[in-house]
Backbone as ProteinMPNN parsed JSONL, in Angstrom:
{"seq_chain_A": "XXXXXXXXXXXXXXXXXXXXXXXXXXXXXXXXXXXXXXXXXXXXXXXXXXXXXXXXXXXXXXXXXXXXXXXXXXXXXXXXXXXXXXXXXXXXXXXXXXXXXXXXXXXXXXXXXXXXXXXXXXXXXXXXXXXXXXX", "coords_chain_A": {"N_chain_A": [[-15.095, 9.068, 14.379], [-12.842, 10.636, 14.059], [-11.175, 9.093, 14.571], [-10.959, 7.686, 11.98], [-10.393, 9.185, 10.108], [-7.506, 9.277, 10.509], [-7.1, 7.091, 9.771], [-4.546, 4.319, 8.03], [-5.227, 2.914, 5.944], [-8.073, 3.887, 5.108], [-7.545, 6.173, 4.429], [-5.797, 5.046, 1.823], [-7.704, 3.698, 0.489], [-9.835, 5.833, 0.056], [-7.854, 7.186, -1.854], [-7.731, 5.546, -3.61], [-10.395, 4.832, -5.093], [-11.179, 7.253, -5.793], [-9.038, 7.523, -7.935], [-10.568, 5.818, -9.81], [-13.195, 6.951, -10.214], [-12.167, 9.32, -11.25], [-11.2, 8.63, -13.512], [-13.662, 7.74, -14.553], [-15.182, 9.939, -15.164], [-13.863, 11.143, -16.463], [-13.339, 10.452, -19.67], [-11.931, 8.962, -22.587], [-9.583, 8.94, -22.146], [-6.382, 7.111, -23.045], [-5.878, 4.0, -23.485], [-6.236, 2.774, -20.159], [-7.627, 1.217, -18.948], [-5.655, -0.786, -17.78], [-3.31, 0.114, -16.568], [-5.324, 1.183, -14.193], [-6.141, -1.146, -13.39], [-3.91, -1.937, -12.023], [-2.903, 0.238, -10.601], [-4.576, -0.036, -8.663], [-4.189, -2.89, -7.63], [-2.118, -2.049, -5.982], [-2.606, -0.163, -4.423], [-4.64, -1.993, -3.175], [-2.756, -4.132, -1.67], [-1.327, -2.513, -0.229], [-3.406, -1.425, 1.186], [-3.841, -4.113, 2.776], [-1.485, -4.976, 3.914], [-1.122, -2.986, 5.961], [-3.114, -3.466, 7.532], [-2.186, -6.49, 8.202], [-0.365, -5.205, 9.708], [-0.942, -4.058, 11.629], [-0.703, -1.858, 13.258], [-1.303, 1.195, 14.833], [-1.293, 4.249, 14.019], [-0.414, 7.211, 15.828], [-1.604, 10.728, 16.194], [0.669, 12.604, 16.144], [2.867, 11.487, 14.839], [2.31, 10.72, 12.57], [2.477, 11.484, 10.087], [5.421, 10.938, 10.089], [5.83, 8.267, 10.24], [4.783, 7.286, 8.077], [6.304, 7.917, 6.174], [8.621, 6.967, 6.749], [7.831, 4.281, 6.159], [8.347, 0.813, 4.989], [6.458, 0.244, 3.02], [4.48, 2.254, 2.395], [6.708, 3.668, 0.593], [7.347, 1.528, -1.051], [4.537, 1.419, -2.759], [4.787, 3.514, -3.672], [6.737, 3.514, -5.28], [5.971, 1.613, -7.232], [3.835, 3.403, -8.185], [5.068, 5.344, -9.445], [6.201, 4.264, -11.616], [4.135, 3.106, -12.96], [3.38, 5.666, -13.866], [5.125, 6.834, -15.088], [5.528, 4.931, -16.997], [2.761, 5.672, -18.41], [3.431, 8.2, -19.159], [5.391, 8.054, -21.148], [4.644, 6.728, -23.77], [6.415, 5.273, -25.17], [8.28, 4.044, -23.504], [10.104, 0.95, -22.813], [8.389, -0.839, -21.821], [6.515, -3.889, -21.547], [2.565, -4.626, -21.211], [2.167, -7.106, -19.635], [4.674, -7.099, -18.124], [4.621, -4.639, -16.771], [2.556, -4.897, -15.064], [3.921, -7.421, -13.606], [5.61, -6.429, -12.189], [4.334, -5.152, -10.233], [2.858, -6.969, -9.662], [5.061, -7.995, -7.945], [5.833, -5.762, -6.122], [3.745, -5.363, -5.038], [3.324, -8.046, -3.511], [5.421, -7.651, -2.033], [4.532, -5.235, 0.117], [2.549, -6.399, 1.047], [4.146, -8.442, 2.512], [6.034, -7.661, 3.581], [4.316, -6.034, 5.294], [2.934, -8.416, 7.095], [5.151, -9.422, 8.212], [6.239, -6.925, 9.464], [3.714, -6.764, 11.281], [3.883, -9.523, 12.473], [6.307, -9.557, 14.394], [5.434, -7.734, 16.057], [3.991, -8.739, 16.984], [4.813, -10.966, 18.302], [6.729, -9.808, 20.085], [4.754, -8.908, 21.707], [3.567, -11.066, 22.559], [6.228, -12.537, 24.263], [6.598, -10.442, 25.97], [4.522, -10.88, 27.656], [4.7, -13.338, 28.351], [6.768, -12.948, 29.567], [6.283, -11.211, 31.979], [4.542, -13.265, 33.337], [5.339, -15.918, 34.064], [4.216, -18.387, 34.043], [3.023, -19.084, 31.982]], "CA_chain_A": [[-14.774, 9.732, 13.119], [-11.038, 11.051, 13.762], [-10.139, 7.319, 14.247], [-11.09, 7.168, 10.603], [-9.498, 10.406, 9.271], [-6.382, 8.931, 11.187], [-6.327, 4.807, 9.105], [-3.955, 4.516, 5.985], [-6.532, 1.826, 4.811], [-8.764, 4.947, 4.872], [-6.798, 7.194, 2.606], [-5.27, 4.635, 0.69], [-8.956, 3.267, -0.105], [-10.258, 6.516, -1.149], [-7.134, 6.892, -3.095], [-7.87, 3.97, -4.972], [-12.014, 5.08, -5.148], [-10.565, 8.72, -6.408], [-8.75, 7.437, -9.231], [-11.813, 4.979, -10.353], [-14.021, 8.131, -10.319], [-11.802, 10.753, -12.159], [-11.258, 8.501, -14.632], [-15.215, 7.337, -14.993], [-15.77, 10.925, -15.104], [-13.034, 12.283, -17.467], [-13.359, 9.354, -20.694], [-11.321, 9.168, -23.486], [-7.753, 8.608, -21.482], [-6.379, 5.793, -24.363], [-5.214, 2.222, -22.428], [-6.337, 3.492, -18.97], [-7.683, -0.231, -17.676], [-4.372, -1.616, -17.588], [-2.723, 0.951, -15.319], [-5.975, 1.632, -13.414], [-6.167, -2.413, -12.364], [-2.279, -1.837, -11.36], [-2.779, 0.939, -9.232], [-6.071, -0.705, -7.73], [-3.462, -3.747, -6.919], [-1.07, -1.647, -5.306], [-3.423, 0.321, -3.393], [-4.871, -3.052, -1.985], [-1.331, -4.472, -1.189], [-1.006, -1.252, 0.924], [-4.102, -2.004, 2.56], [-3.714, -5.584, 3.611], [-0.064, -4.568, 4.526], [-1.116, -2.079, 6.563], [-3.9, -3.95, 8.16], [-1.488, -6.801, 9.031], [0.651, -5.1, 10.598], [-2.044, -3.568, 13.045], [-0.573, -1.032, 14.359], [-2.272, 2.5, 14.216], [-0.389, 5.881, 14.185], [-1.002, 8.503, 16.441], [-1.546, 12.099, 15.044], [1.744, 13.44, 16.421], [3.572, 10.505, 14.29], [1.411, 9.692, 11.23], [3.286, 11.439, 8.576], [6.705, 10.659, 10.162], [5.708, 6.897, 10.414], [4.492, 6.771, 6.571], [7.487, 8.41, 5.453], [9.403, 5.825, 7.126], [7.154, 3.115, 6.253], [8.903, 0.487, 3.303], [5.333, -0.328, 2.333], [4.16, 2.966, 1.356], [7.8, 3.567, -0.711], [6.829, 0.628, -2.64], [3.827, 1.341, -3.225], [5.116, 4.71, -4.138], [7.199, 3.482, -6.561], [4.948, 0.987, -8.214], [2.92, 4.287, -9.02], [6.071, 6.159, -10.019], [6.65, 3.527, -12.684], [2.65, 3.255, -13.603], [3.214, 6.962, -14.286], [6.624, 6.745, -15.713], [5.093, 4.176, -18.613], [1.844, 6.389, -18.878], [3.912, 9.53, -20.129], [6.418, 7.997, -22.361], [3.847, 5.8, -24.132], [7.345, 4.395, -26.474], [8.899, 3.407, -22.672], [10.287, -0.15, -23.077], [8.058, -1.804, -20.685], [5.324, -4.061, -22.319], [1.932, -4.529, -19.93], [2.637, -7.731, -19.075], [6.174, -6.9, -17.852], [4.676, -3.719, -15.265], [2.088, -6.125, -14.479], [4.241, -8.12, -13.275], [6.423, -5.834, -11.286], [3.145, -4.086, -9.89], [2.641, -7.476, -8.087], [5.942, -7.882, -6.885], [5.941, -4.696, -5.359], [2.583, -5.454, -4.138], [3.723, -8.945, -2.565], [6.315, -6.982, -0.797], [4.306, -4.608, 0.475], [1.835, -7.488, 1.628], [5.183, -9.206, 3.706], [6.29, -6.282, 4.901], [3.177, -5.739, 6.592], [2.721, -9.24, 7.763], [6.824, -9.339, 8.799], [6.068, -6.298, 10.75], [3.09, -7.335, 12.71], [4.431, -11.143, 13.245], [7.505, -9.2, 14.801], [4.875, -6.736, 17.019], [2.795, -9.442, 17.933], [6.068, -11.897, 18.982], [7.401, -9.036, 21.126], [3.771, -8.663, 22.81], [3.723, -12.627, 23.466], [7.086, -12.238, 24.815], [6.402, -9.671, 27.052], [3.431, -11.272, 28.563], [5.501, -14.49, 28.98], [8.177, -12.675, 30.696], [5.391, -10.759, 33.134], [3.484, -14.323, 33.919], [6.055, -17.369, 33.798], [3.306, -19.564, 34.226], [2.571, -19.22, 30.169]], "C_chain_A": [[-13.306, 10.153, 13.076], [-10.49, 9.917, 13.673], [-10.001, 6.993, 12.605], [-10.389, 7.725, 9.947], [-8.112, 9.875, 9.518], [-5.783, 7.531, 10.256], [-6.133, 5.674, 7.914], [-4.797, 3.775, 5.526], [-7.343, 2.476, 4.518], [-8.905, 5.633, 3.787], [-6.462, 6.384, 1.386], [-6.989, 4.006, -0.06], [-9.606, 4.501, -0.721], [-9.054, 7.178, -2.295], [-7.191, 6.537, -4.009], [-9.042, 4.433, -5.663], [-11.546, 6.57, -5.816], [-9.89, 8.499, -7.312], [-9.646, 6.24, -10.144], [-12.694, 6.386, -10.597], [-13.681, 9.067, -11.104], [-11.594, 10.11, -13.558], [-12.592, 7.964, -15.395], [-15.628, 8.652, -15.747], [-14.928, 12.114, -16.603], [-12.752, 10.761, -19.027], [-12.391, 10.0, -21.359], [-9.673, 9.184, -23.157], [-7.59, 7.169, -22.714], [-5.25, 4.752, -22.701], [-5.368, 2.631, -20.841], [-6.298, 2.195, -17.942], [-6.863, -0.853, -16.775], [-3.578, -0.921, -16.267], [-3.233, 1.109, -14.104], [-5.986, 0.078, -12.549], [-4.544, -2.207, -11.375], [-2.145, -1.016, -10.25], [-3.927, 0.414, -8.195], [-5.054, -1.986, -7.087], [-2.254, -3.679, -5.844], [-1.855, -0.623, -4.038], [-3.956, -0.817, -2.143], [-4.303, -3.329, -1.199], [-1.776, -3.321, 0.402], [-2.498, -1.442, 2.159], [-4.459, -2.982, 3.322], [-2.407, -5.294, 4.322], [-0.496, -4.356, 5.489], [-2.587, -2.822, 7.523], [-3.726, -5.412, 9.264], [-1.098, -6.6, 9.766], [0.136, -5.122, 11.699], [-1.874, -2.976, 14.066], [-1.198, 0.735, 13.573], [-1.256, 3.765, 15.301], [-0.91, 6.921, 14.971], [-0.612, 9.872, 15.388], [-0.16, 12.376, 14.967], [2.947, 12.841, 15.693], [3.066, 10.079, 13.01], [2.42, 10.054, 10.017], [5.077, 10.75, 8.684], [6.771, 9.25, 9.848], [5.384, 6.84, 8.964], [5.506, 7.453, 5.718], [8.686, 7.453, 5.418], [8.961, 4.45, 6.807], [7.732, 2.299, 4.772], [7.452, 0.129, 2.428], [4.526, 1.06, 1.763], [5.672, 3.806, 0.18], [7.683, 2.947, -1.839], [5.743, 0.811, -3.203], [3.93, 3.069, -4.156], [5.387, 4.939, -5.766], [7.027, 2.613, -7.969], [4.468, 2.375, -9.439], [3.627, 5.174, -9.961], [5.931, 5.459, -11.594], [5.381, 3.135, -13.614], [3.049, 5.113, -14.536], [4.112, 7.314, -15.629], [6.036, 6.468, -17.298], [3.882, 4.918, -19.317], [2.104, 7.69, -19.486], [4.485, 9.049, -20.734], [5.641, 6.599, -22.423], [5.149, 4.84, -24.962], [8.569, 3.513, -24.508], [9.292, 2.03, -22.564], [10.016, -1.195, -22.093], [6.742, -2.156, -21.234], [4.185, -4.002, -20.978], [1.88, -5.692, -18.927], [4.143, -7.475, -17.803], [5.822, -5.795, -16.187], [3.659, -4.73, -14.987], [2.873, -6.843, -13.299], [5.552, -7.379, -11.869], [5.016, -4.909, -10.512], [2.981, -5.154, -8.821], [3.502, -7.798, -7.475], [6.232, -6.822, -6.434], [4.395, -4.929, -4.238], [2.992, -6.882, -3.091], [4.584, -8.468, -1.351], [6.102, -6.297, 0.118], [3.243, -5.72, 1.576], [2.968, -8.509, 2.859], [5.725, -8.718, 4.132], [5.382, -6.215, 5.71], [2.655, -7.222, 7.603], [4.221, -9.137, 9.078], [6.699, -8.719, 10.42], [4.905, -6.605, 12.157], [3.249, -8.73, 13.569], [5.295, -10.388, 14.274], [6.739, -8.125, 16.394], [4.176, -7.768, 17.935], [3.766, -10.62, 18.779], [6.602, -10.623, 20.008], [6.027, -9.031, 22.063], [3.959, -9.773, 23.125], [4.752, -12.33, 24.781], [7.141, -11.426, 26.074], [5.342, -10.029, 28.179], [4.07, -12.458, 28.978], [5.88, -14.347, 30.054], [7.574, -12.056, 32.027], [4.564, -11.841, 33.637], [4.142, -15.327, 33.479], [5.594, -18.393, 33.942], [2.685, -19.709, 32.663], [3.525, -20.086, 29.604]], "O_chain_A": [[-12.648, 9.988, 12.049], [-9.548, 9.622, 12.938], [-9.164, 6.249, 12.094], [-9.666, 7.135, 9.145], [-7.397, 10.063, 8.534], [-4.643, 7.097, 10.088], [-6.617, 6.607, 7.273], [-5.187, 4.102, 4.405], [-7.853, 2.06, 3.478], [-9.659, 5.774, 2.824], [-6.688, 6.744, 0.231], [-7.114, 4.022, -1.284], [-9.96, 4.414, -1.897], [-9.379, 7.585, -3.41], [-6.841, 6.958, -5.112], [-8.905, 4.509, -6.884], [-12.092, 6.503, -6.917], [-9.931, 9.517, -8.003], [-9.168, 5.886, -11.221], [-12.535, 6.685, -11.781], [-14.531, 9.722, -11.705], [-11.738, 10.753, -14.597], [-12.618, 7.783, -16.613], [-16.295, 8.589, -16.78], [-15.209, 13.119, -17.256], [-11.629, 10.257, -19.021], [-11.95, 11.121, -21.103], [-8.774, 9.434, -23.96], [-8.51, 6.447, -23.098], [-4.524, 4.862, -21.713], [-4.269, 2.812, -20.318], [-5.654, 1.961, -16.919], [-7.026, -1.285, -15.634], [-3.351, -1.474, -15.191], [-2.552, 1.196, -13.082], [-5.871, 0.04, -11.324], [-4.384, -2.389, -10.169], [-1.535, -1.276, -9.213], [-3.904, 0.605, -6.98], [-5.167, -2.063, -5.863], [-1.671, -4.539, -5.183], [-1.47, -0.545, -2.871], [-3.854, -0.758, -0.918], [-4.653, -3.129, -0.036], [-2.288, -3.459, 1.513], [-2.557, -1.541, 3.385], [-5.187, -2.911, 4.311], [-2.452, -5.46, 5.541], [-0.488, -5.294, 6.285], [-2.818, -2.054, 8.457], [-4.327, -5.678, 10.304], [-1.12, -7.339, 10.75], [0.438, -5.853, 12.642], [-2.326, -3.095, 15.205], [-1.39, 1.171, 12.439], [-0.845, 3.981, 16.441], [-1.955, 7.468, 14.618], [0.137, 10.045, 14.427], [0.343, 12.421, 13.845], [4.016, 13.446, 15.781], [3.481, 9.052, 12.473], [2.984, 9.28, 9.243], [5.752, 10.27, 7.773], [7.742, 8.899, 9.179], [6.062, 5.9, 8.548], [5.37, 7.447, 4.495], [9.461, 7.199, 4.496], [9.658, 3.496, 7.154], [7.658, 2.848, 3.673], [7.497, -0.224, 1.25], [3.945, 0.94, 0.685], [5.424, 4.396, -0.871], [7.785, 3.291, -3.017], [5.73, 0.378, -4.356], [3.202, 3.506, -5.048], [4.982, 5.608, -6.717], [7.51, 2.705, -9.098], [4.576, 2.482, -10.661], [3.134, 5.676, -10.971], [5.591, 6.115, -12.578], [5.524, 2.883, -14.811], [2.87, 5.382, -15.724], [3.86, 7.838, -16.714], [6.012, 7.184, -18.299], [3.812, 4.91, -20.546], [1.281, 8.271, -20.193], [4.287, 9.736, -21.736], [5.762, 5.653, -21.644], [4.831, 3.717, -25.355], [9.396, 2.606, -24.602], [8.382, 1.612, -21.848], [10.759, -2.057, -21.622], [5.883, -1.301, -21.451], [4.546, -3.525, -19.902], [1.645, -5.534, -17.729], [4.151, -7.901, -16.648], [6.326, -5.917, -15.071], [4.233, -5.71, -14.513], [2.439, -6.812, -12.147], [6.092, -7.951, -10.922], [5.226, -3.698, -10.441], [2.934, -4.913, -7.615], [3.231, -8.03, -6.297], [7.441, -6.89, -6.213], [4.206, -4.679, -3.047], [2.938, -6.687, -1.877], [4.508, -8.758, -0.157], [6.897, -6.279, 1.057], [3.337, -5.672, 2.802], [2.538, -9.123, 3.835], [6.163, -9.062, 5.23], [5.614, -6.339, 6.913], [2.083, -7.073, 8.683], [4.238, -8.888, 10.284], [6.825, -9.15, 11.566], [5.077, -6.654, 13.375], [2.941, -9.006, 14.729], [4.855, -10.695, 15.382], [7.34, -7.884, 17.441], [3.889, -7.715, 19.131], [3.361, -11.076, 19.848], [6.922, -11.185, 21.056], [6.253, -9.164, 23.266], [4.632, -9.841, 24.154], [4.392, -12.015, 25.916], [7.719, -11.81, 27.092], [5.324, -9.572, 29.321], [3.974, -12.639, 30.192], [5.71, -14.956, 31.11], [8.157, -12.265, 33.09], [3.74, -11.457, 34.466], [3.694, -15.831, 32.449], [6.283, -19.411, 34.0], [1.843, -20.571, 32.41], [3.474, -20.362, 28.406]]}, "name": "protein", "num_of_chains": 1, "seq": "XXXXXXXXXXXXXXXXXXXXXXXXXXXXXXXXXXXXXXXXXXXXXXXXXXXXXXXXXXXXXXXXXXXXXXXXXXXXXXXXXXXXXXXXXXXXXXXXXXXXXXXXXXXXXXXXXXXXXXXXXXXXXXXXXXXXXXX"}
């Protein structure tokens, strides 16, 4: 159970499951779908990212490491800009248009997290090479 309290795929999943619910529960928000698939695509992102990478935070490091992390920034600022267009309904961004920047922020966040674990998992090779020159 703390291993669980501990994964971002954790939080960021009931993240995602916590804004499906408040808005089931609170109706009458006007154009909600559109935003709500956007943040549901940016939430994912973040958890395939973050599942690539495959590395897991200790307590004494978790917030420092997701502060530092470029994959929850972007996904930060996906939501910034979901939010952004959801208060200034006259904002000059049609839904196509954040759409479309929702999944390039999400792609990024998706090759960041591969990037980083290709790069974790090439240094482990590496290291096992260099300890057994018979590989």
């Amino acid at each position: 159970m703390n291993e669980l309290l501990k994964s971002r795929k954790f939080w960021a999943a009931t993240i995602g499951l916590l804004v499906v619910i408040i808005t089931a529960i609170l109706p009458g928000f006007p154009d909600i779908e559109q935003p709500l698939t956007d943040v549901a695509l940016l939430v994912s992102a973040y958890i395939l990212g973050t599942a690539v990478e495959g590395r897991a935070l200790s307590a004494g490091i978790a917030l420092r490491g997701v502060l530092r992390s470029r994959k929850f920034w972007a996904a930060l600022a996906g939501v910034g800009v979901i939010l952004l267009r959801a208060a200034f309904p006259g904002f000059p961004l049609e839904d196509g248009q954040l759409t479309a920047i929702i999944i390039t922020l999400s792609a990024y966040i998706f090759g960041t997290g591969a990037e980083d674990g290709l790069i974790r998992l090439s240094t482990a090779w590496i290291g096992t090479k260099n300890e057994n020159p018979a590989i």
